[in-house]
C-alpha positions in Angstrom: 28.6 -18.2 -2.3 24.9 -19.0 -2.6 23.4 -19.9 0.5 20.8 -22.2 1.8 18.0 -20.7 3.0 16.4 -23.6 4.1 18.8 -25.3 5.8 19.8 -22.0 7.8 16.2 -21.9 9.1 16.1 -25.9 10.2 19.5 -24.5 12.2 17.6 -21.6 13.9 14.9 -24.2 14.4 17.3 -27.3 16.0 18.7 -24.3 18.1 15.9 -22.8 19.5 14.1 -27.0 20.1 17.2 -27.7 22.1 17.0 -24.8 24.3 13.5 -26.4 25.3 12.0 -22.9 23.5 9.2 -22.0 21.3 9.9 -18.4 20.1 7.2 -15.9 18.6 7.2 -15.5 14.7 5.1 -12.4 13.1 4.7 -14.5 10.1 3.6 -11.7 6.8 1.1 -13.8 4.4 0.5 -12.8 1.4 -2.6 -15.2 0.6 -3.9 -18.6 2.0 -2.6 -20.9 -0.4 1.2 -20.1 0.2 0.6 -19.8 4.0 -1.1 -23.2 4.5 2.2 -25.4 3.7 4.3 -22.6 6.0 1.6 -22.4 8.4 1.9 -26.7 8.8 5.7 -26.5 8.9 6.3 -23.9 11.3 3.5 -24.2 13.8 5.0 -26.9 15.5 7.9 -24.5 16.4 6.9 -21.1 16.5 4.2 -19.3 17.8 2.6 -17.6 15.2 0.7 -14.3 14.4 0.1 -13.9 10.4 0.3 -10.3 9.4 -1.5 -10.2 6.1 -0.1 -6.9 4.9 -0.3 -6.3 1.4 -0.8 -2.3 -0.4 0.0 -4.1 -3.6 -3.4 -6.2 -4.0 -6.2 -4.8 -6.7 -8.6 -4.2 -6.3 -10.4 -4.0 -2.7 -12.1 -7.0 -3.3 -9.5 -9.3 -4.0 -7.9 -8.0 -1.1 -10.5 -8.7 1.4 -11.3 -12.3 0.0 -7.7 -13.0 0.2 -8.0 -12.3 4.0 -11.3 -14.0 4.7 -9.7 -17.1 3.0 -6.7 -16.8 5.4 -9.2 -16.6 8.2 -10.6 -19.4 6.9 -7.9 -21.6 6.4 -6.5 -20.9 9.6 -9.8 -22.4 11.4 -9.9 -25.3 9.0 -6.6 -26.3 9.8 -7.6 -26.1 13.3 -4.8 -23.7 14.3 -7.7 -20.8 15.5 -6.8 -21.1 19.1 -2.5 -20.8 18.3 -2.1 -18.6 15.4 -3.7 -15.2 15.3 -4.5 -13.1 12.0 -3.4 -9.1 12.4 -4.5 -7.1 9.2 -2.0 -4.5 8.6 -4.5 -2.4 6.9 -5.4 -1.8 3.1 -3.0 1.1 1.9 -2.8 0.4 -1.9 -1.1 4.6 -2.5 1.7 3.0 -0.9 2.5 0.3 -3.8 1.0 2.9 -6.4 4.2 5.0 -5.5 6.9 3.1 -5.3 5.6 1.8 -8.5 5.2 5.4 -10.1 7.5 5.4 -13.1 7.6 1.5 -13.5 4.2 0.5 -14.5 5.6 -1.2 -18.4 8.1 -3.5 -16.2 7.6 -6.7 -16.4 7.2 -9.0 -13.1 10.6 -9.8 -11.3 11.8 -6.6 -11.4 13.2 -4.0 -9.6 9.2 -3.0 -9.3 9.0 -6.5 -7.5 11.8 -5.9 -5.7 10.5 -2.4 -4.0 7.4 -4.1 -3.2 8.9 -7.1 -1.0 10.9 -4.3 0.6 7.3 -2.2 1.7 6.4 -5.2 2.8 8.9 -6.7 4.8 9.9 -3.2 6.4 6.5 -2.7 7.7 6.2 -6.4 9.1 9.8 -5.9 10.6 8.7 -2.6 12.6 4.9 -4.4 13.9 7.2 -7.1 14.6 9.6 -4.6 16.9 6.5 -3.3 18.2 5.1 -6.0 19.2 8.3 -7.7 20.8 8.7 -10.6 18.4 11.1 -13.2 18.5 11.9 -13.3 14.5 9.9 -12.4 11.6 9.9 -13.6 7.9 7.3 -14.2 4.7 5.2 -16.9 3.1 6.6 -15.3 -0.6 9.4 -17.5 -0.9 7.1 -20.4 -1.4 6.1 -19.0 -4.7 8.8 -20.6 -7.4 8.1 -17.2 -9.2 9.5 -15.0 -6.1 13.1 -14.5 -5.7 14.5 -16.3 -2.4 17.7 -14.9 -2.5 16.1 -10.8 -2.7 13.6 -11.7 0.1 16.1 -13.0 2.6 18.5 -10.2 1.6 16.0 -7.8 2.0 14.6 -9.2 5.3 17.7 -9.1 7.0 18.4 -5.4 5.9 15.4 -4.1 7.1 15.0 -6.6 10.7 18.5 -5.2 11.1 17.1 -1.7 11.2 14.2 -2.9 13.2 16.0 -5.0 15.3 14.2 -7.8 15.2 16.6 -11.1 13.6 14.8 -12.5 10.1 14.3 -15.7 10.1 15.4 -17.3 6.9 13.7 -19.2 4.5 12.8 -20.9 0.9 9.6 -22.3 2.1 9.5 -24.1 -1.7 12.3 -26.4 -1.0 11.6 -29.7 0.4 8.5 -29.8 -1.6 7.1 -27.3 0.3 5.1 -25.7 -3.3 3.9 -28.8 -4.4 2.6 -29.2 -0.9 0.8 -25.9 -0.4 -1.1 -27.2 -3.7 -2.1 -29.9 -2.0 -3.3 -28.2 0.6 -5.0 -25.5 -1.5 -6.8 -28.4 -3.0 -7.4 -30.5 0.3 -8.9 -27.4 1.8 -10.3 -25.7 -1.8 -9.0 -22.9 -1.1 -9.1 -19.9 -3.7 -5.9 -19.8 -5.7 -5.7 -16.7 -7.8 -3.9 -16.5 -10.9 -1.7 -12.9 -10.4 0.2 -12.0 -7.5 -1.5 -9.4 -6.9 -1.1 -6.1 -8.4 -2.8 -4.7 -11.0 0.4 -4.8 -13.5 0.5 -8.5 -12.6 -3.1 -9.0 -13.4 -2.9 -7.3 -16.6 -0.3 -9.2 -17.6 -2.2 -12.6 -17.0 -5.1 -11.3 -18.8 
């Protein structure tokens, strides 16, 4: 049976409100449009530190004004004083090898799928490091990403971590045609690839 992402986070949500708590959420961004509509929804609940951890982003450059866009937003939204930016580090070998032998793919893959993984195990670990409550990703916003392999994925690897995965399809309720408004209320830079250099090449 399919299940609802969304409404299984408002139940972790509802449960965590009526015990009077306000649990700590390593939050992994992968740019500031698709974190500004999760950032707005989950602030109220969770106290947040983005992890913008992404090996997968070409070149350098896009990478670092990805992050000084995040940066930004977070002070325009006037969250700088509650939510704190961690940069997981620019480690683009990683991505180049799990990719090795997968280049032609196209996106949505099982190339896609290996990436969310590197991703979401190394925000699961800083996440056991650091003592988090839950962790998850802004990806799911994106009606290009696969909910159901995020979620699946999170679980496996917060299970190995031990830290739970909080569940989510941050594009339900609206939640992608807000973060477009938001990109636009805030101008923020909205790029046209996801990320990686097959991506980009594909949308050239």
């Amino acid at each position: 049976m399919k299940r609802n992402y969304q409404q299984m986070m408002e139940e972790v949500i509802r449960r965590e409100s009526s015990n009077g708590r306000r649990p700590t959420l390593l939050l992994h961004a992968c740019c500031a449009p698709c974190s500004s509509y999760v950032l707005e929804a989950l602030s109220p609940y969770f106290s947040i530190t983005l992890f913008y951890y992404n090996p997968n982003i070409s070149p350098r450059s896009e990478y670092e004004f990805r992050l000084a866009e995040l940066a930004r937003l977070i002070r325009e939204m006037g969250l700088d004083e509650t939510v704190t930016l961690i940069d997981g580090g620019y480690e683009p070998d990683r991505f180049l090898a799990i990719a090795s032998g997968r280049e032609q793919l196209p996106e949505g893959g099982s190339r896609c799928a290996d990436c969310y993984r590197l991703r979401l195990r190394k925000t699961a670990e800083v996440a056991a490091e650091g003592g988090f409550a839950y962790f998850t990703t802004t990806l799911s916003i994106s009606p290009y990403k696969n909910a159901e392999w995020l979620n699946t994925i999170g679980e496996e690897e917060g299970r190995t971590a031990g830290v739970p995965y909080l569940p989510s399809d941050f594009k339900k309720r609206n939640g992608y045609k807000r973060s477009c408004e938001l990109s636009e209320l805030y101008q923020l830079y909205r790029q046209n690839y996801c990320g990686c250099v097959y991506s980009k090449r594909a949308s050239d």
